[in-house]
N, CA, C and O atoms as CSV, one atom per row, in Angstrom:
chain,resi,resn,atom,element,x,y,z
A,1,UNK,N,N,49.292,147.660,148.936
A,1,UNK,CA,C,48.503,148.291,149.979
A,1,UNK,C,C,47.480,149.246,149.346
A,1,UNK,O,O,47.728,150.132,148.527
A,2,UNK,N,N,46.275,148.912,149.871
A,2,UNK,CA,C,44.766,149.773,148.980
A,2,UNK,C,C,45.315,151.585,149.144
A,2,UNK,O,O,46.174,151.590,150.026
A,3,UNK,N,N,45.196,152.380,148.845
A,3,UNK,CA,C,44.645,153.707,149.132
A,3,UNK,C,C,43.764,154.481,150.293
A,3,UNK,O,O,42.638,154.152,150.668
A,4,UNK,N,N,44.266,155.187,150.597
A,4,UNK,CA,C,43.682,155.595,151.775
A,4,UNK,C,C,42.436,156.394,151.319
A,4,UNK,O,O,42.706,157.194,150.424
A,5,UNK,N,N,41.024,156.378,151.745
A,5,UNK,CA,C,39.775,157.050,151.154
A,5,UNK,C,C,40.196,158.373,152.340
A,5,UNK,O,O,40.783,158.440,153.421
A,6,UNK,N,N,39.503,159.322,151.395
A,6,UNK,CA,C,39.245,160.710,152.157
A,6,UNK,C,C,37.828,160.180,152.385
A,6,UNK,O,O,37.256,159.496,151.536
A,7,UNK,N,N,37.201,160.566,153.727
A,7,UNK,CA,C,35.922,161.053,154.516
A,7,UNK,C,C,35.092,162.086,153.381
A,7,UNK,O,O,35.339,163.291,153.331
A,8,UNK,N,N,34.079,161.420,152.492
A,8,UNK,CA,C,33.338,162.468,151.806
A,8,UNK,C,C,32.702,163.106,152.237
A,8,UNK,O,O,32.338,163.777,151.272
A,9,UNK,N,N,32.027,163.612,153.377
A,9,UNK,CA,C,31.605,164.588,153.623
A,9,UNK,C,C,32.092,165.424,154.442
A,9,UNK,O,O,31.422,166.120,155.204
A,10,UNK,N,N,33.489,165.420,154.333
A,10,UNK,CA,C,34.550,166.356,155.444
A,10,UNK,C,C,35.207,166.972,153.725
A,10,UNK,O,O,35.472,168.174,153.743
A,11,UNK,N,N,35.402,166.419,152.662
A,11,UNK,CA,C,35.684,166.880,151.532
A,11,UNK,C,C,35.188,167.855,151.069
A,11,UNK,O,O,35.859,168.779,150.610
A,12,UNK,N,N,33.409,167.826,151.114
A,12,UNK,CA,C,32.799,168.901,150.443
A,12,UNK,C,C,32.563,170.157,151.488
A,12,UNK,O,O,32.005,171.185,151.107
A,13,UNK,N,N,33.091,169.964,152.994
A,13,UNK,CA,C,32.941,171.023,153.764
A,13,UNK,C,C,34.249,171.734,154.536
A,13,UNK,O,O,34.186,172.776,155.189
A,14,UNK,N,N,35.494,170.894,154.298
A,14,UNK,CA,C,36.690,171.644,154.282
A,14,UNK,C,C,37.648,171.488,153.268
A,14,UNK,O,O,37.583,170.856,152.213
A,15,UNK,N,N,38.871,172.405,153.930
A,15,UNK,CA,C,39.667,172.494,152.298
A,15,UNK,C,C,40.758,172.964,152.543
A,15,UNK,O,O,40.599,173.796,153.436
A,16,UNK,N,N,42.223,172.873,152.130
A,16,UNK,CA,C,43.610,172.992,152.872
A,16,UNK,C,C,44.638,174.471,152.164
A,16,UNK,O,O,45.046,174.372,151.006
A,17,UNK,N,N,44.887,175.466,152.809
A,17,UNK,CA,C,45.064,176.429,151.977
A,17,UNK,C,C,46.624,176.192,151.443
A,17,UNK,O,O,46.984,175.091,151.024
A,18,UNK,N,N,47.317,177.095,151.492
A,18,UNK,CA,C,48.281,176.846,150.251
A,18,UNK,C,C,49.767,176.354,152.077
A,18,UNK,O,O,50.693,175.543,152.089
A,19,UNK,N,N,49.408,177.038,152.899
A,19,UNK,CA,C,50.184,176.884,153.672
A,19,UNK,C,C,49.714,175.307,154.546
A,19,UNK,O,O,50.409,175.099,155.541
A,20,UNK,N,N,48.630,174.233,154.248
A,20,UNK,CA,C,48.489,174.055,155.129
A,20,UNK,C,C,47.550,173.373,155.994
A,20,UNK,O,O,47.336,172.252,156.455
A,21,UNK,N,N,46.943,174.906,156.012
A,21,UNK,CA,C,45.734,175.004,157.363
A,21,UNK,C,C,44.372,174.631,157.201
A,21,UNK,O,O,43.829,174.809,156.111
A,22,UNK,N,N,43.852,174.210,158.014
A,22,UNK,CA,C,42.050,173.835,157.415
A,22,UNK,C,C,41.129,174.654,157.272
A,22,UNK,O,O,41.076,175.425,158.230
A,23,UNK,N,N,40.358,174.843,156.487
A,23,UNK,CA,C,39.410,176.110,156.048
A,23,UNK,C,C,37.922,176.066,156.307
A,23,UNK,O,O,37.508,175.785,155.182
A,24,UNK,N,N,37.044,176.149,156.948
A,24,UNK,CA,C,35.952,175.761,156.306
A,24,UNK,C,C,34.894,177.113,156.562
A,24,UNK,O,O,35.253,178.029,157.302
A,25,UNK,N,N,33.405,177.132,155.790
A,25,UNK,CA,C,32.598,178.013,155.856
A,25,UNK,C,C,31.967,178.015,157.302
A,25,UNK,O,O,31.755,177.017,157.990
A,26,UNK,N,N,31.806,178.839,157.506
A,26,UNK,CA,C,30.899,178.935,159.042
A,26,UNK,C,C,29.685,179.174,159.020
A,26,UNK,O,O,29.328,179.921,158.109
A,27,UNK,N,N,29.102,178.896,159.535
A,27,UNK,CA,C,27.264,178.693,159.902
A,27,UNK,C,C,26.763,180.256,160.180
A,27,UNK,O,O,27.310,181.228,160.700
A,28,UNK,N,N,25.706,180.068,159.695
A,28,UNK,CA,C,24.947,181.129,159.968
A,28,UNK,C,C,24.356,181.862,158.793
A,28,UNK,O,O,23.292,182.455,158.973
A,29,UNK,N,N,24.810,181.880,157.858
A,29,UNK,CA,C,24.651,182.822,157.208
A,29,UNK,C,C,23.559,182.035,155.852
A,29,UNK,O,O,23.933,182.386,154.733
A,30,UNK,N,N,22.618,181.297,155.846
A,30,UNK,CA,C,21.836,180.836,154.859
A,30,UNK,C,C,20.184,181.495,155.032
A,30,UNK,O,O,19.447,181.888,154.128
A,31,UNK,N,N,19.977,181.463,156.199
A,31,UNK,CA,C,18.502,182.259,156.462
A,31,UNK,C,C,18.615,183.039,158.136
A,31,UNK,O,O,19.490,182.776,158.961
A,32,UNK,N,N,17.426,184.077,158.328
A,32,UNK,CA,C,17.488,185.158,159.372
A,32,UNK,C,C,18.388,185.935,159.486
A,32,UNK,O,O,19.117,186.134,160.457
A,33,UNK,N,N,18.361,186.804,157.656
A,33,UNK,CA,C,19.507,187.544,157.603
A,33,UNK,C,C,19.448,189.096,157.881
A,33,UNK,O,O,20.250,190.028,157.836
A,34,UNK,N,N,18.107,188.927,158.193
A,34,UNK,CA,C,17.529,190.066,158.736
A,34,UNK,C,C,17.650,191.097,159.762
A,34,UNK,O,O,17.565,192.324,159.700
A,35,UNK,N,N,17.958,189.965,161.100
A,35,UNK,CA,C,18.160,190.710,162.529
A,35,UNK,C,C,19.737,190.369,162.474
A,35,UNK,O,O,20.142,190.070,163.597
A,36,UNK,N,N,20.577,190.338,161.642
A,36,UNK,CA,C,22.007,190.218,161.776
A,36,UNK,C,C,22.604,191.512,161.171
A,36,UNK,O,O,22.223,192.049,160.131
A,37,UNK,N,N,23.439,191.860,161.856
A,37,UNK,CA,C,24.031,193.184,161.515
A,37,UNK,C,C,25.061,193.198,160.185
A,37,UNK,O,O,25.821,192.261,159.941
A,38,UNK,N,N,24.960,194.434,159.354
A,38,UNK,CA,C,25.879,194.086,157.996
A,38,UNK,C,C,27.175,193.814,158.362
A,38,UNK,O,O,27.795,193.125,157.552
A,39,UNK,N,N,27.899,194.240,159.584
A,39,UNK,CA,C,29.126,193.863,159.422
A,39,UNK,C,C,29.440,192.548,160.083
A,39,UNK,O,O,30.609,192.168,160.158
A,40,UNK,N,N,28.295,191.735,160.638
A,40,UNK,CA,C,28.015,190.367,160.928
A,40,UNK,C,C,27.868,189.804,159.529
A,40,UNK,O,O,28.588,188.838,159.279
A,41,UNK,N,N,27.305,190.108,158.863
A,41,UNK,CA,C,27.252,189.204,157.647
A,41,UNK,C,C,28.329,189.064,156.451
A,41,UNK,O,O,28.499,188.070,155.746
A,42,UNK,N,N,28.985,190.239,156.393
A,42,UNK,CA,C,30.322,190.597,155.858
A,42,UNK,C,C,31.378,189.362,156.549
A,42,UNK,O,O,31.985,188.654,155.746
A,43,UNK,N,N,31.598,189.105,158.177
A,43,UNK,CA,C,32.391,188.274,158.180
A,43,UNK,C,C,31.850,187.102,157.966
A,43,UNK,O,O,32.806,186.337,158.098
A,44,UNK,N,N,30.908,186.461,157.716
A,44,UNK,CA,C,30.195,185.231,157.748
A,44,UNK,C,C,30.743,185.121,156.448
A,44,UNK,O,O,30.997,183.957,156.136
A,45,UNK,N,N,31.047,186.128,155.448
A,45,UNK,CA,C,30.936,185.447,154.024
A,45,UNK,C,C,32.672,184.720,153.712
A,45,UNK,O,O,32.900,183.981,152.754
A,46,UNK,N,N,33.674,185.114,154.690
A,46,UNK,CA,C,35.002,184.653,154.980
A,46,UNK,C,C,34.795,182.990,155.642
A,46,UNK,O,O,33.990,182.420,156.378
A,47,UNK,N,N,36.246,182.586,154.759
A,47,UNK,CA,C,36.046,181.114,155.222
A,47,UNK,C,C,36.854,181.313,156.956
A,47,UNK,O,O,37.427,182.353,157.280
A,48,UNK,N,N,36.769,180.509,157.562
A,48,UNK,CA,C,37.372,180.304,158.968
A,48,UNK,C,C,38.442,179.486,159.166
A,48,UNK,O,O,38.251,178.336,158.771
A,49,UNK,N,N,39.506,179.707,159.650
A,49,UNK,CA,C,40.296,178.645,160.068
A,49,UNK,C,C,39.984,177.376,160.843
A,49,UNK,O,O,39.096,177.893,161.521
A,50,UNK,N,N,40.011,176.334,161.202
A,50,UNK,CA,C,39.394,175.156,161.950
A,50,UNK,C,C,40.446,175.609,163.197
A,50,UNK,O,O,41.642,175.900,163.224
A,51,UNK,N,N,39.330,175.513,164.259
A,51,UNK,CA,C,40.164,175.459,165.462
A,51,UNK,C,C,41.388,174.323,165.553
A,51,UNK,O,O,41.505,173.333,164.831
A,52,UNK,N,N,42.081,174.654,166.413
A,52,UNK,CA,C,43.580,173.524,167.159
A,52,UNK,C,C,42.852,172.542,167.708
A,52,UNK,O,O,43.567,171.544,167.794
A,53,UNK,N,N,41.208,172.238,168.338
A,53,UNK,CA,C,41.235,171.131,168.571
A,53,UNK,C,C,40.574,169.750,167.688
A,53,UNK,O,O,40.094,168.701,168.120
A,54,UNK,N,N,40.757,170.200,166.402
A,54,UNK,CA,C,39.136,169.360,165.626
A,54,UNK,C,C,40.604,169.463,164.278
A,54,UNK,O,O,40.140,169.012,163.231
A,55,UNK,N,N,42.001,169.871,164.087
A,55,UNK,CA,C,42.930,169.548,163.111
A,55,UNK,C,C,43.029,168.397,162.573
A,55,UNK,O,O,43.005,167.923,161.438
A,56,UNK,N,N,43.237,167.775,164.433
A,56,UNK,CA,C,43.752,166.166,164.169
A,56,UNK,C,C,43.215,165.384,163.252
A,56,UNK,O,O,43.570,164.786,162.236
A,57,UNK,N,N,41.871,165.617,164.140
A,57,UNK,CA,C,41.077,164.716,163.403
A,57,UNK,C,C,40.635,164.313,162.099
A,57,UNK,O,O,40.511,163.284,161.434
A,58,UNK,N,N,40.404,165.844,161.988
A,58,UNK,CA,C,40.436,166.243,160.192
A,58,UNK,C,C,41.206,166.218,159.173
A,58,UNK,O,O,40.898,166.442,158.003
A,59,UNK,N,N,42.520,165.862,159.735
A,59,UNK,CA,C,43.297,165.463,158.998
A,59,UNK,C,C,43.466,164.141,158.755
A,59,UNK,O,O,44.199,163.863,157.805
A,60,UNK,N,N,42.812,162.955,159.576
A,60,UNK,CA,C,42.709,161.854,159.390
A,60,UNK,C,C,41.656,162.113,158.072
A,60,UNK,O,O,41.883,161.755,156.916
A,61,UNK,N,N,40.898,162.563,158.375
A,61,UNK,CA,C,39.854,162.715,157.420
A,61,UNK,C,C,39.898,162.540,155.962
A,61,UNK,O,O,39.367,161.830,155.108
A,62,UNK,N,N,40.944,163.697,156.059
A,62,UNK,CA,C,41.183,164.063,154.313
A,62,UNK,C,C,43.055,163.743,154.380
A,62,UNK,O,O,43.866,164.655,154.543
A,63,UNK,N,N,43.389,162.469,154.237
A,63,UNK,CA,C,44.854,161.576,153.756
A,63,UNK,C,C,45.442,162.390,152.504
A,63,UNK,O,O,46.657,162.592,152.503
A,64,UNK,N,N,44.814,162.781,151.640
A,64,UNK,CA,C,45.230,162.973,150.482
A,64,UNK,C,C,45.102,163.996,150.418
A,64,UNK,O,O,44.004,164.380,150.013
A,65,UNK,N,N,46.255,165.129,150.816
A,65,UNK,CA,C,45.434,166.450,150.346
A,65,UNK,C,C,46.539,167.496,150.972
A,65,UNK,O,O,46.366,168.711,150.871
């Protein structure tokens, strides 16, 4: 039986922490960093947990991991 492929571009944008859970960077924070407040940009630089409804899926995503 072949190997199951991970989804490459769900690879380079999430990532599974030690417990688990799905990680990924959150939007916002590449340009108009201007009118955003410092302690807006402070949390932007934290990865995010993936919501409960987008797990499933993402875990189809990435088989190996």
């Amino acid at each position: 039986m072949p190997k199951i492929k991970n989804v490459s571009g769900a690879k380079k944008r999430f990532r599974r922490t030690a417990t688990g859970k799905l990680v990924h960077q959150g939007a916002g924070k590449s340009h108009i960093l201007t009118k955003k407040s410092r302690k807006r940009k402070r949390r932007l630089k934290r990865a995010t947990v993936v919501g409960s409804a987008n797990v499933k899926t993402l875990a189809r995503c990435l088989p190996a991991g």
